[in-house]
C-alpha positions as CSV (number, residue, x, y, z in Angstrom):
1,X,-85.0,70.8,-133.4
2,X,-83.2,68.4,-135.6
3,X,-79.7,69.3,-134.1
4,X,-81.4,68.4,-130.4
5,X,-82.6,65.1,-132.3
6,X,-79.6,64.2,-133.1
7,X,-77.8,65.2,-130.1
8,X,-80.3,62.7,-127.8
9,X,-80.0,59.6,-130.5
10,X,-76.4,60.0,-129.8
11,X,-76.4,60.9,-126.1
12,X,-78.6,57.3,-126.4
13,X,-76.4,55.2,-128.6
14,X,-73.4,56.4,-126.2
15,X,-75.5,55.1,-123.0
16,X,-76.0,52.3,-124.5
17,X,-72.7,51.8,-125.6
18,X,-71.8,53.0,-122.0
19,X,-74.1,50.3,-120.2
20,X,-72.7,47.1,-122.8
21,X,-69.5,48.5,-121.8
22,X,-70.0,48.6,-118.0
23,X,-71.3,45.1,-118.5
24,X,-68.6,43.7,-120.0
25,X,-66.2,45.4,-117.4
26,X,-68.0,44.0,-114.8
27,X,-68.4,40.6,-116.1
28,X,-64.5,40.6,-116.4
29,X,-63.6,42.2,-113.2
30,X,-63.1,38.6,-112.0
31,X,-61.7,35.9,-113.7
32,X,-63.1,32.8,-111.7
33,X,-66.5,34.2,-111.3
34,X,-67.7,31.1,-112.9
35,X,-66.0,29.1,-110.0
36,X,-67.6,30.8,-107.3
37,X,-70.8,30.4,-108.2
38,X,-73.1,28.1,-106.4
39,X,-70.6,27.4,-103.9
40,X,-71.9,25.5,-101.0
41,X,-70.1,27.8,-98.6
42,X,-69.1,31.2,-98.4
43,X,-65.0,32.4,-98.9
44,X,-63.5,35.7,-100.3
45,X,-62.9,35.7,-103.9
46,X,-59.0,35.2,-104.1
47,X,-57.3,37.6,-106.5
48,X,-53.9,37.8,-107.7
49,X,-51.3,40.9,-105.6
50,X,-50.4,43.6,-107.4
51,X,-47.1,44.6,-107.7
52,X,-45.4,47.9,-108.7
53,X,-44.5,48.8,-111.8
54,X,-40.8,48.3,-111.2
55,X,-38.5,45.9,-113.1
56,X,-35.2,44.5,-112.9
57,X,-33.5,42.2,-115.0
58,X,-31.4,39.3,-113.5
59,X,-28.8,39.8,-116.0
60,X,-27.6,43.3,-114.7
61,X,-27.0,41.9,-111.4
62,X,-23.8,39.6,-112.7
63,X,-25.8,36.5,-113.5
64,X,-24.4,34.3,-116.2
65,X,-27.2,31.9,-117.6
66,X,-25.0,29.0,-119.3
67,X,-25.8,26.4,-116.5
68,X,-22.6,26.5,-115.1
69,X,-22.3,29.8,-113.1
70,X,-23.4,30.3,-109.6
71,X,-26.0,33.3,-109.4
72,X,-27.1,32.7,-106.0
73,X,-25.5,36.8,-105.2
74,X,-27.1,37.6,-108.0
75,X,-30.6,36.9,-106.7
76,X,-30.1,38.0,-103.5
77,X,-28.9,41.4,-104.6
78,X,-31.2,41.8,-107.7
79,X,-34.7,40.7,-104.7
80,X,-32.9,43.6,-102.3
81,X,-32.4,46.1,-104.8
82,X,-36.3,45.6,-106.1
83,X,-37.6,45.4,-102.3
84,X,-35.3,48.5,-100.9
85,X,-37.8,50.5,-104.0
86,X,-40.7,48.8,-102.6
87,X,-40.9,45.4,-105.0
88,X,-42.0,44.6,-108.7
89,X,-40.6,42.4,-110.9
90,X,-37.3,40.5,-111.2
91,X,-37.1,39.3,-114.6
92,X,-35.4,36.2,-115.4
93,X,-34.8,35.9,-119.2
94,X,-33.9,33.0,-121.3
95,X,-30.8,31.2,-120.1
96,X,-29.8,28.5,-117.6
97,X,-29.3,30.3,-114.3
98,X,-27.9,27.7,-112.0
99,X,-28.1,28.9,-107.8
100,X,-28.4,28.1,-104.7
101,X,-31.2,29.0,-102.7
102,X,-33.5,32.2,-102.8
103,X,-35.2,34.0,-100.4
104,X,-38.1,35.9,-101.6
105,X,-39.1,39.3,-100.2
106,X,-42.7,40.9,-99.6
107,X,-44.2,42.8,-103.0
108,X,-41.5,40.9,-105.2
109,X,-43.0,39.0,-108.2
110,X,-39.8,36.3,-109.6
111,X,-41.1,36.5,-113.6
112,X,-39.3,33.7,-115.3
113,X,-40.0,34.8,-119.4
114,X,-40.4,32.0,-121.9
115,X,-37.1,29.6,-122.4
116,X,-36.2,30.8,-118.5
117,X,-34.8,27.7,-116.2
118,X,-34.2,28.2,-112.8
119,X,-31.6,25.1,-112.0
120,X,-30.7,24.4,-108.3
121,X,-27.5,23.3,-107.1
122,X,-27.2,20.0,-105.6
123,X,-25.0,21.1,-103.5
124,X,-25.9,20.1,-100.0
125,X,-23.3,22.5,-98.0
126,X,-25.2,25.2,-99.8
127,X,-28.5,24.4,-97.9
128,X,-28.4,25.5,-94.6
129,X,-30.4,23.8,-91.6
130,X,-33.1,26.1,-91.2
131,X,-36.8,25.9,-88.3
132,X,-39.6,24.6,-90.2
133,X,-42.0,21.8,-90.1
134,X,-42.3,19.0,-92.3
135,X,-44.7,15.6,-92.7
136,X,-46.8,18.4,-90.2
137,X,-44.3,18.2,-87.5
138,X,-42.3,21.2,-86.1
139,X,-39.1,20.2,-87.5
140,X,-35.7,21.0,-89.0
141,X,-34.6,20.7,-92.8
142,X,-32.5,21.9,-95.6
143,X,-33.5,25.1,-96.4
144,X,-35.8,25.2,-99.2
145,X,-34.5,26.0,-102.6
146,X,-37.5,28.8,-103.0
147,X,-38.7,30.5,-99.8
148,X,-40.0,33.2,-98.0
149,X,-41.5,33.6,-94.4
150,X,-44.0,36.3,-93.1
151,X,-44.2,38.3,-96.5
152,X,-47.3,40.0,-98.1
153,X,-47.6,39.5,-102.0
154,X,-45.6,37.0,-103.2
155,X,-45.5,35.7,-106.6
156,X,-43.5,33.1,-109.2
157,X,-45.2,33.9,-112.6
158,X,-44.0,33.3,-116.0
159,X,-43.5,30.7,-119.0
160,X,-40.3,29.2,-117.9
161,X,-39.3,26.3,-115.6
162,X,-38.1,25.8,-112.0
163,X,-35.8,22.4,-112.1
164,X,-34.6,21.4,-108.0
165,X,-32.0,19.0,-109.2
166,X,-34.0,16.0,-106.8
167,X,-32.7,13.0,-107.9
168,X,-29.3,14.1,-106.2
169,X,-31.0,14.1,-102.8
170,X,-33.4,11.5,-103.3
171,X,-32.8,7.2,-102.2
172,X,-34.0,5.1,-104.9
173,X,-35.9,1.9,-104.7
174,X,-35.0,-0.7,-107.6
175,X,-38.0,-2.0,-108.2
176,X,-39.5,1.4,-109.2
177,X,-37.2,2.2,-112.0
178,X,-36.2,1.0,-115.3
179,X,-32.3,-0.9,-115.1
180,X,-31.0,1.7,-117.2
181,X,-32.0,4.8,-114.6
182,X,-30.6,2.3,-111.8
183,X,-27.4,1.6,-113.0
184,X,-27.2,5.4,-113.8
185,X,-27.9,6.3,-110.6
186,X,-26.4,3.9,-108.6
187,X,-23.2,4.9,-110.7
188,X,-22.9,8.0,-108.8
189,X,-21.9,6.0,-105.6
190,X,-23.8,5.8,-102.3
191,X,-24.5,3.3,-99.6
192,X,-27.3,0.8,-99.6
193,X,-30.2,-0.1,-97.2
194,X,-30.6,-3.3,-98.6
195,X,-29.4,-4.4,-102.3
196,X,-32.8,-3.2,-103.9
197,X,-32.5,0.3,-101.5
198,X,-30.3,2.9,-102.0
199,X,-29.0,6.2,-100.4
200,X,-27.3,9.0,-102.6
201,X,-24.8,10.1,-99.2
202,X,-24.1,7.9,-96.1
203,X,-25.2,10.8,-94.0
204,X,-29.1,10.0,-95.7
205,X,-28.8,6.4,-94.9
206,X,-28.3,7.1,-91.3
207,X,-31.2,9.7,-91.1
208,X,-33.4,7.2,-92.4
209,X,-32.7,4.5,-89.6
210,X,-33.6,7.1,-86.8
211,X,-37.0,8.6,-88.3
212,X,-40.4,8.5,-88.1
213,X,-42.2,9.4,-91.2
214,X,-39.0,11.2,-93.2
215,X,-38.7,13.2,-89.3
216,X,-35.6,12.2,-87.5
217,X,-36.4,11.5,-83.7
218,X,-34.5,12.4,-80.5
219,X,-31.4,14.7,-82.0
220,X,-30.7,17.4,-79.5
221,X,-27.5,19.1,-80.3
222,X,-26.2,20.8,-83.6
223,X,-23.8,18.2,-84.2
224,X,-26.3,15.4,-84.1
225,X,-28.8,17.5,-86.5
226,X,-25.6,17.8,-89.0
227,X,-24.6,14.7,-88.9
228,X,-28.0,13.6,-90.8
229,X,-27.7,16.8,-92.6
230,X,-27.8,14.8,-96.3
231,X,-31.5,13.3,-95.5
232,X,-32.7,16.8,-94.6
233,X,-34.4,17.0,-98.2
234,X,-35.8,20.4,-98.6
235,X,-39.3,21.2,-100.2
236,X,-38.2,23.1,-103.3
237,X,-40.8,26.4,-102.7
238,X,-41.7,27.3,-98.6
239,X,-43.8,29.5,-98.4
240,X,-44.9,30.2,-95.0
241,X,-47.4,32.6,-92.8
242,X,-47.2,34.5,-96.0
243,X,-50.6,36.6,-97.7
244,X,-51.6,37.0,-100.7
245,X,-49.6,34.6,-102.4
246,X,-49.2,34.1,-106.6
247,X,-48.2,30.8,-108.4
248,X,-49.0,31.1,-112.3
249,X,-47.6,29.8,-115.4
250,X,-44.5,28.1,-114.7
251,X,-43.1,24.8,-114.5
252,X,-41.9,23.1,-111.0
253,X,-40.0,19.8,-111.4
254,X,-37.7,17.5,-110.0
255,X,-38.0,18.7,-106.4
256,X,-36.1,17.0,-103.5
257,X,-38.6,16.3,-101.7
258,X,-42.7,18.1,-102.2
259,X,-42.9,20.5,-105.1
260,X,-45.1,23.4,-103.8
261,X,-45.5,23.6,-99.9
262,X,-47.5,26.7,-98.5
263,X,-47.9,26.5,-94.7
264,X,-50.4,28.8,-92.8
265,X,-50.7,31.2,-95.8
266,X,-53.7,33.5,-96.4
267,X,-55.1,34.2,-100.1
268,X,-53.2,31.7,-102.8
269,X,-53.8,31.8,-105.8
270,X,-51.9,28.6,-107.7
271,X,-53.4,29.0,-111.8
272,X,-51.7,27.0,-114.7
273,X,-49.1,25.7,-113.1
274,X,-47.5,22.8,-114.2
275,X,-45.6,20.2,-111.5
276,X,-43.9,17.2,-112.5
277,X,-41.6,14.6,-110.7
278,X,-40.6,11.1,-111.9
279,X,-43.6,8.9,-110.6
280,X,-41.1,7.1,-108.6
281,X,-39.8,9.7,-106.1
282,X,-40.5,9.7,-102.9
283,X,-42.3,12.4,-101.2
284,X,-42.3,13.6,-104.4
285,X,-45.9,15.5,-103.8
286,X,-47.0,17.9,-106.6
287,X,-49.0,20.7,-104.0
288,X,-49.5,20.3,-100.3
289,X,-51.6,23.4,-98.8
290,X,-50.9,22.7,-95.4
291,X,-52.7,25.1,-92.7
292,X,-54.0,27.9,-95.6
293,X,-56.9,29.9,-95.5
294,X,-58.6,30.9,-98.9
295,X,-56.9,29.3,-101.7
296,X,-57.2,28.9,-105.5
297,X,-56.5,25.8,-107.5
298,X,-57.1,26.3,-111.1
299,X,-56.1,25.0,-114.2
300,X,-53.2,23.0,-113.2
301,X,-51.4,20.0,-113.7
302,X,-49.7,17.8,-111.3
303,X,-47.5,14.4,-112.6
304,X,-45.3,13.7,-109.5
305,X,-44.2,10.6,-107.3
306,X,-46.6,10.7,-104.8
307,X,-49.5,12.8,-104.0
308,X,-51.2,15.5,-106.4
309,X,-53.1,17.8,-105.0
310,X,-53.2,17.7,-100.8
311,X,-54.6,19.7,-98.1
312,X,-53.3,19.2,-94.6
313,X,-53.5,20.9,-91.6
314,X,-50.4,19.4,-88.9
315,X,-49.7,16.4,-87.3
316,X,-50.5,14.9,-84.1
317,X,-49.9,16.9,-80.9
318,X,-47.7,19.8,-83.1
319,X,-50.6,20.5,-85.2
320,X,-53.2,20.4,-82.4
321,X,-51.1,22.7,-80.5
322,X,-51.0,25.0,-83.6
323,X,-54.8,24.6,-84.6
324,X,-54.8,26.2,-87.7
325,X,-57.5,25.0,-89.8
326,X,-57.5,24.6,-93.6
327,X,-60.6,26.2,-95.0
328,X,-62.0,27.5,-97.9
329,X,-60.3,26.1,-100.6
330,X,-61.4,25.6,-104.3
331,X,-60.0,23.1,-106.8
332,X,-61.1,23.4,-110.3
333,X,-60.1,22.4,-113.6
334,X,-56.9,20.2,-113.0
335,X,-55.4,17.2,-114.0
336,X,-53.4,14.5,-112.1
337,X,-51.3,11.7,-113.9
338,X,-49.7,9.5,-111.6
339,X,-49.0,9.8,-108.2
340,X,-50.5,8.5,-104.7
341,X,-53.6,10.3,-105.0
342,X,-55.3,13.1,-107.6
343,X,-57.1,14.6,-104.5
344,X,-55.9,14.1,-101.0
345,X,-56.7,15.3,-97.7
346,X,-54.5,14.1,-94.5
347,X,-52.7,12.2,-93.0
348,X,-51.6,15.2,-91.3
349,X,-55.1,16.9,-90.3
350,X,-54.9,17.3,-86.9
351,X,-55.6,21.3,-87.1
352,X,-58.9,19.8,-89.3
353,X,-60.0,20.3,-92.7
354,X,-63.2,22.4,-93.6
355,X,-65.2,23.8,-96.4
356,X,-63.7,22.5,-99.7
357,X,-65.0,22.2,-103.5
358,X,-63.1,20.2,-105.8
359,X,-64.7,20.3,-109.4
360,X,-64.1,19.4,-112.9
361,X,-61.1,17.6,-112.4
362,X,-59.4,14.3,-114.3
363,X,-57.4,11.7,-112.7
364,X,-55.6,9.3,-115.5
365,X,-53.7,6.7,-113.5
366,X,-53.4,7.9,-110.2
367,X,-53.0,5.2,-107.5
368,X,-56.4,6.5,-105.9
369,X,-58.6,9.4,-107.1
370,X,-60.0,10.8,-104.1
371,X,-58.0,9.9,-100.7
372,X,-59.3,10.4,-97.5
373,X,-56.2,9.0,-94.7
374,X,-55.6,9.8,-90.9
375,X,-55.3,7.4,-88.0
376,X,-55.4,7.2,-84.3
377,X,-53.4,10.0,-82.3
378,X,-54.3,12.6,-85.5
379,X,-57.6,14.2,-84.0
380,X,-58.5,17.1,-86.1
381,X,-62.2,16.9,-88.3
382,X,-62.6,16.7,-91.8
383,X,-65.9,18.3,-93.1
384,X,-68.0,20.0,-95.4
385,X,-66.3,18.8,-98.5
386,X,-67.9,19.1,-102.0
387,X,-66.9,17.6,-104.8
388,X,-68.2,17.4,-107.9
389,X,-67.3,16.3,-112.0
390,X,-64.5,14.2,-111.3
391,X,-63.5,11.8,-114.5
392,X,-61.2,8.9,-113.8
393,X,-59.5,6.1,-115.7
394,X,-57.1,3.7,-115.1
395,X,-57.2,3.7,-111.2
396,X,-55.0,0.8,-110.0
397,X,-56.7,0.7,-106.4
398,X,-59.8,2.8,-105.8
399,X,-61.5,6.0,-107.1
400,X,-62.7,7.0,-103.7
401,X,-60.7,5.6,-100.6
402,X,-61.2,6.3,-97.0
403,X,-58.4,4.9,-94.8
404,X,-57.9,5.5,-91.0
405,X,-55.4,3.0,-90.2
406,X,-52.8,5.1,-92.8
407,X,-49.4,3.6,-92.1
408,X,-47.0,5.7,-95.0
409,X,-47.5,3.4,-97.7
410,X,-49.5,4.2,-101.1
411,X,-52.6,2.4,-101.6
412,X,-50.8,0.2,-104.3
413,X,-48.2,-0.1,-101.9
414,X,-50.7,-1.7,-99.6
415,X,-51.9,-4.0,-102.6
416,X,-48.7,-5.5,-103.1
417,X,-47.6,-5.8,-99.5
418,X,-50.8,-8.1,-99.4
419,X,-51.7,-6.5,-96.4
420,X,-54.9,-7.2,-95.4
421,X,-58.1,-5.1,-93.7
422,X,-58.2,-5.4,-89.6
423,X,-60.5,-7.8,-88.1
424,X,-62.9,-6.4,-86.1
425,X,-61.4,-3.3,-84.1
426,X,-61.9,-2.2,-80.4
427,X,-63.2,1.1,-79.5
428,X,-61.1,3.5,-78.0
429,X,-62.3,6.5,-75.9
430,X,-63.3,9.6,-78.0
431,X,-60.7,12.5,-77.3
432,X,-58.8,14.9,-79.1
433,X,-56.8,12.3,-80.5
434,X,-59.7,10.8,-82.1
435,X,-60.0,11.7,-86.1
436,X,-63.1,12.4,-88.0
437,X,-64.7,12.8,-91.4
438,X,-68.0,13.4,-91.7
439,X,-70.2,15.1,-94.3
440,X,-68.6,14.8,-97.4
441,X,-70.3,15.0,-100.9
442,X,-69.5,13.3,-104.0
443,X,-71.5,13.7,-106.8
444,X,-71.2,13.4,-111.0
445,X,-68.2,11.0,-110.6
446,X,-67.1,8.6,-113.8
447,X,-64.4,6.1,-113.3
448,X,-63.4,3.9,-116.3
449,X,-61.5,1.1,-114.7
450,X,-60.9,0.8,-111.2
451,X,-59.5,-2.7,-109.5
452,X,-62.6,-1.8,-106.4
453,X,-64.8,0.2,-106.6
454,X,-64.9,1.9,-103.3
455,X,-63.3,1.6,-99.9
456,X,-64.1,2.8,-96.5
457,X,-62.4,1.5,-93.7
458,X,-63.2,3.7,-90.9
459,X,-62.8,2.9,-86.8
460,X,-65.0,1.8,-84.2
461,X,-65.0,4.9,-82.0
462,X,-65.1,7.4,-84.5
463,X,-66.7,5.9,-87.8
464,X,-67.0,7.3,-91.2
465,X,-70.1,10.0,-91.5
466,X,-72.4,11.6,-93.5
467,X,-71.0,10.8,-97.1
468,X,-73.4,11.2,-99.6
469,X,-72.5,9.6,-103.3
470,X,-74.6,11.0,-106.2
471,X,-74.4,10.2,-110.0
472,X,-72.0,8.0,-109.6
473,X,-70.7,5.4,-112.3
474,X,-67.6,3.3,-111.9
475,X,-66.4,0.2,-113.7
476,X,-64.0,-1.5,-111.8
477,X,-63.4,-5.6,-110.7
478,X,-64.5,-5.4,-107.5
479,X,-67.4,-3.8,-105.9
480,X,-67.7,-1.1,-103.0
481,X,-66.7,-2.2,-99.6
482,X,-67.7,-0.2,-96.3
483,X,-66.6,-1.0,-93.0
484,X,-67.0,1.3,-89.9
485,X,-69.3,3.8,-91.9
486,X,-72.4,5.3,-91.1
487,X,-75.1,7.3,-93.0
488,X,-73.9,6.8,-96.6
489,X,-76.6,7.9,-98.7
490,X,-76.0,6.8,-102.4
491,X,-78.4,7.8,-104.7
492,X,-78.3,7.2,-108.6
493,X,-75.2,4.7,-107.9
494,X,-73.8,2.5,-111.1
495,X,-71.2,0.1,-110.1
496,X,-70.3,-2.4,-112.7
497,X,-68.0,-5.0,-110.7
498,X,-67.1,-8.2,-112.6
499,X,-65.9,-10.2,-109.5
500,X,-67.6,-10.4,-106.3
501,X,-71.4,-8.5,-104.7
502,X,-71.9,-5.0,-105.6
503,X,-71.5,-3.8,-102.1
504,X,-70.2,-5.6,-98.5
505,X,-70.6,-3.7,-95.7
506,X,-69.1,-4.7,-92.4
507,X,-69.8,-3.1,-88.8
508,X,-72.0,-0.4,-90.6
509,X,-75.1,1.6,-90.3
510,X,-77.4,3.9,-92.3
511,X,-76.0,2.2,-95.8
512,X,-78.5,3.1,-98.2
């Protein structure tokens, strides 16, 4: 009797044990459980690939890592020989390994270990032309210095750091730089533009005088796409139609043009990343998640030259024709020093934006916290955003901005230019061409020095819709000004302006 006792106090303890244990597993199966919750619309949970448990080491392929030899074979052979065994790991220990460009493979994970740098080439000859779109445009460019196309699990993990050599490819405007980095630069040779304005090859001057937006116009044959070869800058990872895709850990810096670009990918996952460019280069974007449907943006930090964190969806009549939506995407946990905007949707939006939380984020000195921009000709709908505990400081412009008459400059760009807001606007007919934004929530938002407050400056036709503003406190110079906007419901709204009324509103309705 005392034996069977004993035996069911222990077949107890160990179902208790059994149960704690089954809750702990199940509380950890996912690691961003606490992100999903209470989310205002309903995505897959995104999850990391898995990847066989297959290794190879970079070294064993012929790579040198003293900064100095070329390992572009190297990775190429070392990604075959991994994906001809069906993928894992290539392992890029500590070292320098300067390349040209790499071309990932499907179930291939590049694992850059601590003290691991990646350094591209500047080489331009080794960057061919390659079919891909750009500025949301069906294009051609360099080819990317990371890429991969059509691939299922994907992934750049580590603790090391991914360096694109930019600068060499990169015009520089004088006013944006200390004298020392100019003369440095300008050192190297180059044409100019104009005095203040210059271009590292003569090849990038000339692309720049026949583009649109960083896309040259009207070349037709391969000796007219060559001969502007040198503006071409390349993204420095493409990623594109790819699933189940993995950023985590590592460092990207000093791209050519943006950092991070994934275009029409399914199930990204982008965690603890960290993406830095001088805050004056251009097109210098941290991550632009262009097209993508379920996406992760956690615990990352973006310090580039233009804008931080961006969702976009195509441009004009390329990205209507391609109508691929970006949806479901979740933003939590980052940071954004300087740069155009911490959070940005558009200009290129024309495939339209939906169902998007952004929480828990800081901005510290970015040009604009939260930027909404399109214009006439865009189309494409913006809608169902969420966003919620956002701390700013420092914002030189605004911490929200909406702005559909978005002409390429940054918002302090704008400022300076002393550009000023449209008169009244005509209507023009409703169409596809028409862009919209409408039913967007803000709410728990501190900024701690702004130079206005807010700024909506929607169009006749189309105005700004359905944005509600909740818990709001913001101290800036000026107050909030609203023009073409309808429905804005602001409850529990503190602005403390020290020049100027609280709020002006201008061809609006529905401003409570």
């Amino acid at each position: 009797m005392k034996s069977n006792l004993i035996m069911l106090c222990l077949l107890g303890l160990a179902g208790i044990l059994n149960a704690q244990e089954g809750r702990v597993h199940q509380s950890s199966t996912y690691k961003y459980e606490a992100v999903y919750r209470d989310l205002p619309f309903d995505m897959p949970r995104v999850e990391a690939p898995i990847f066989p448990d297959r290794k190879v080491n970079l070294a064993d392929f012929g790579a040198i890592g003293n900064g100095e030899e070329l390992c572009t074979s190297a990775f190429a052979k070392a990604i075959d020989a991994l994906a001809e065994k069906g993928g894992g790991h290539l392992i890029v220990p500590a070292g320098v390994w300067f390349t040209g460009p790499i071309v990932l493979k499907s179930n291939i994970d590049l694992h850059l270990e601590k003290g691991a740098i990646i350094l591209f080439s500047p080489d331009v000859d080794l960057y061919p032309l390659v079919e891909t779109v750009f500025e949301g445009l069906d294009t051609r460019r360099c080819q990317s210095p990371i890429s991969g196309r059509n691939l299922e699990n994907v992934a750049i993990t580590g603790e090391g750091a991914i360096d694109g050599n930019g600068h060499y490819w990169r015009p520089l405007k004088r006013e944006k730089v200390t004298e020392s980095v100019w003369k440095q630069t300008v050192a190297r040779g180059g044409v100019y533009k104009r005095p203040t304005y210059w271009f590292p090859y003569p090849q990038t001057l000339k692309g720049d005088t026949i583009s649109n937006m960083n896309v040259p116009q009207n070349l037709q044959t391969e000796e007219e796409w060559q001969s502007v070869r040198h503006f071409l800058r390349p993204v420095m990872v493409s990623l594109i139609e790819c699933r189940n895709v993995w950023l985590q850990g590592v460092i990207f810096q000093n791209s050519p043009a943006w950092n991070l670009h994934p275009l029409m990918c399914e199930n990204v996952l982008v965690e603890e990343v960290q993406v830095r460019n001088p805050n004056y280069a251009q097109n210098g974007d941290g991550l632009d998640l262009e097209s993508c449907k379920n996406a992760l943006i956690v615990n990352s930090t973006f310090d580039v030259g233009d804008d931080g964190i961006c969702l976009k969806s195509g441009k004009d009549e390329d990205g209507r024709r391609r109508g691929r939506v970006c949806e479901n995407v979740v933003v939590d946990g980052c940071t954004v020093f300087k740069g155009h905007g911490g959070f940005v949707v558009g200009s290129e939006m024309s495939g339209g934006v939906r169902n998007v939380s952004v929480s828990n984020c800081q901005f510290l000195g970015t040009d604009v916290g939260l930027r909404f921009k399109s214009k006439r000709g865009r189309g494409g709908v913006v809608e169902n955003i969420w966003i919620r505990n956002i701390s700013m400081m420092d914002i030189p412009t605004e911490p929200i901005t909406f702005n559909l008459y978005y002409g390429g400059k940054s918002a302090v760009e704008v400022l300076e230019s002393g550009e000023t807001v449209p008169a009244k606007v005509e209507p023009m007919p409703v169409d596809e061409t028409t862009p919209c934004f409408r039913n967007i929530h803000v709410k728990n938002l501190v900024c701690a020095g702004a130079r206005r407050a807010l700024f909506f400056n929607g169009i006749p036709e189309m105005p700004i819709d359905g944005i509600i503003l909740e818990d709001i406190d913001i101290t800036s110079k000026l107050g909030a000004e609203f023009i073409y906007s309808k429905n804005i419901n602001m409850k529990n709204m503190n602005i403390r302006n020290t020049e100027g009324e609280k709020i002006v509103t201008r061809y609006c309705e529905g401003i409570e």
